[in-house]
TORMARVEX-163343 format. One line per 4 residues: number of its first residue (from 1); their letters; for each residue x, y, z of N, C-alpha, C. Coordinates in steps of 0.001 Angstrom, whole numbers. Layout:
N
NUM = A = X/Y/Z/X/Y/Z/X/Y/Z | ...
This chain:
65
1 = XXXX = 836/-1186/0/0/0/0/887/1259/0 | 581/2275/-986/1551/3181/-640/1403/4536/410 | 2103/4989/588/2082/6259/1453/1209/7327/1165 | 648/7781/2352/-416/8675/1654/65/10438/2113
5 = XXXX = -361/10999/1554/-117/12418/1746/-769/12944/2686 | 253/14172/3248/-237/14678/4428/-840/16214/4099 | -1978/16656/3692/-2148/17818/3802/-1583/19291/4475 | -832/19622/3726/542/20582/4204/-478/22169/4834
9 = XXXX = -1399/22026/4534/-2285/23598/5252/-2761/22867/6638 | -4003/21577/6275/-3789/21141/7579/-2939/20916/8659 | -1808/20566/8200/-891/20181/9251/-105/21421/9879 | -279/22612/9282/127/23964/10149/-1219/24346/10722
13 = XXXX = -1969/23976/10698/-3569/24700/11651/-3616/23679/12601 | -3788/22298/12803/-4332/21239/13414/-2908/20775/14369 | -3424/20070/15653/-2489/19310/16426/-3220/18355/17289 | -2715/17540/17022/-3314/15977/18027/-3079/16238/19258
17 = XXXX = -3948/15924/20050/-3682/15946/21340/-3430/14353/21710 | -3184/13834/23287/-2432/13249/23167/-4057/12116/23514 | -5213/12492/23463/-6224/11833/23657/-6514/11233/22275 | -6534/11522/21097/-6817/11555/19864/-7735/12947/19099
21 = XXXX = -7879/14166/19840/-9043/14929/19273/-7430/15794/18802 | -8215/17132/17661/-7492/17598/17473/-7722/18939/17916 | -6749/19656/18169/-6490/21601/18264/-6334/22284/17546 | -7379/23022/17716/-7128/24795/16733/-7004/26183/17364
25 = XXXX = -6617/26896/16214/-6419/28005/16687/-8060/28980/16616 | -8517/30246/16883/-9736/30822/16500/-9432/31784/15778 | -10024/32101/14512/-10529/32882/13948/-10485/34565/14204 | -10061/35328/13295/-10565/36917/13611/-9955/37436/14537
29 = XXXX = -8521/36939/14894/-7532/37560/15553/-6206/38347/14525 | -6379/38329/13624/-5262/38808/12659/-5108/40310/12344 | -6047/41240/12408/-6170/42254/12149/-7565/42852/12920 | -7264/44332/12200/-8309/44836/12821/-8910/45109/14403
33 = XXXX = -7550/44546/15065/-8306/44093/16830/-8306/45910/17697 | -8338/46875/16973/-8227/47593/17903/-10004/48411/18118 | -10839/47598/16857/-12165/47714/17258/-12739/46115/17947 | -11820/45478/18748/-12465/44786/19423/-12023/44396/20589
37 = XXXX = -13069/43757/21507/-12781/44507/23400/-12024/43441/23639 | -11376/43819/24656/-9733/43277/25633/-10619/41619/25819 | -11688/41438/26097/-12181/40410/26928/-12899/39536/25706 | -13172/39936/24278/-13189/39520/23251/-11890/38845/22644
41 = XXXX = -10865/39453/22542/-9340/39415/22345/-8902/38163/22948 | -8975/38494/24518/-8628/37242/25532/-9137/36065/24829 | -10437/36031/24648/-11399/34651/24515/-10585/33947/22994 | -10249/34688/22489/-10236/34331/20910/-8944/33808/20798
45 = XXXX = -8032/34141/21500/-6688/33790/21712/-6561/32186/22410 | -7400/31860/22844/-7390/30615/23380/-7920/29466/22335 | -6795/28236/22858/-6785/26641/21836/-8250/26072/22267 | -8984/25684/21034/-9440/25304/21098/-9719/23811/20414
49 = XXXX = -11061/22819/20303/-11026/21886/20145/-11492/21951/18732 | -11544/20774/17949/-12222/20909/16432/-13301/20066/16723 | -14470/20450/16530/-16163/19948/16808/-15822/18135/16493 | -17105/17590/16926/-17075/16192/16344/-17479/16460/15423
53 = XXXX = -18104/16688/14309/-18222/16573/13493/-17640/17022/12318 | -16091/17690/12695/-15595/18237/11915/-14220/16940/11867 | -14275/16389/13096/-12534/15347/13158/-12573/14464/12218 | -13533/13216/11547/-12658/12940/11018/-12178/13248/9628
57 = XXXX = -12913/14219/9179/-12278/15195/8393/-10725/15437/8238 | -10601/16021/9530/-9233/16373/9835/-8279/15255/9777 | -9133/14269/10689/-8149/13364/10575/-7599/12712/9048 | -8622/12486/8369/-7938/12070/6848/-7193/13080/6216
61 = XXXX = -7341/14106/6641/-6281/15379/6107/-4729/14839/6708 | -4970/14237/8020/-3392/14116/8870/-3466/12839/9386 | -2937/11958/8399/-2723/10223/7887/-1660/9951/9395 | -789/10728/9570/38/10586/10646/-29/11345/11599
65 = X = -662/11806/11900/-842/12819/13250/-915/11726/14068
């Protein structure tokens, strides 16, 4: 069977945890933050999980994760 490819965008957004789910980063932190509040900012900055219904998605994106 041969080797399968690892989706090179996925694999800079996504990280396995050591349970099997994977981690992301959030959204709408890149710009623009000085029209949005300190306690908005905080929240958005934090790892979060990728839904069930989005993993195994991910996971066939990352054959070796």
């Amino acid at each position: 069977m041969p080797k399968l490819k690892t989706h090179s965008g996925a694999a800079k957004r996504f990280k396995k945890t050591g349970t099997g789910k994977f981690k992301r980063g959030q959204s709408k932190m890149r710009h623009i933050l000085t029209s949005k509040a300190t306690k908005t900012k905080r929240k958005l900055s934090a790892i979060t999980l990728v839904s069930v219904a989005d993993t195994p998605k991910v996971a066939r994106m990352l054959p070796y994760a």
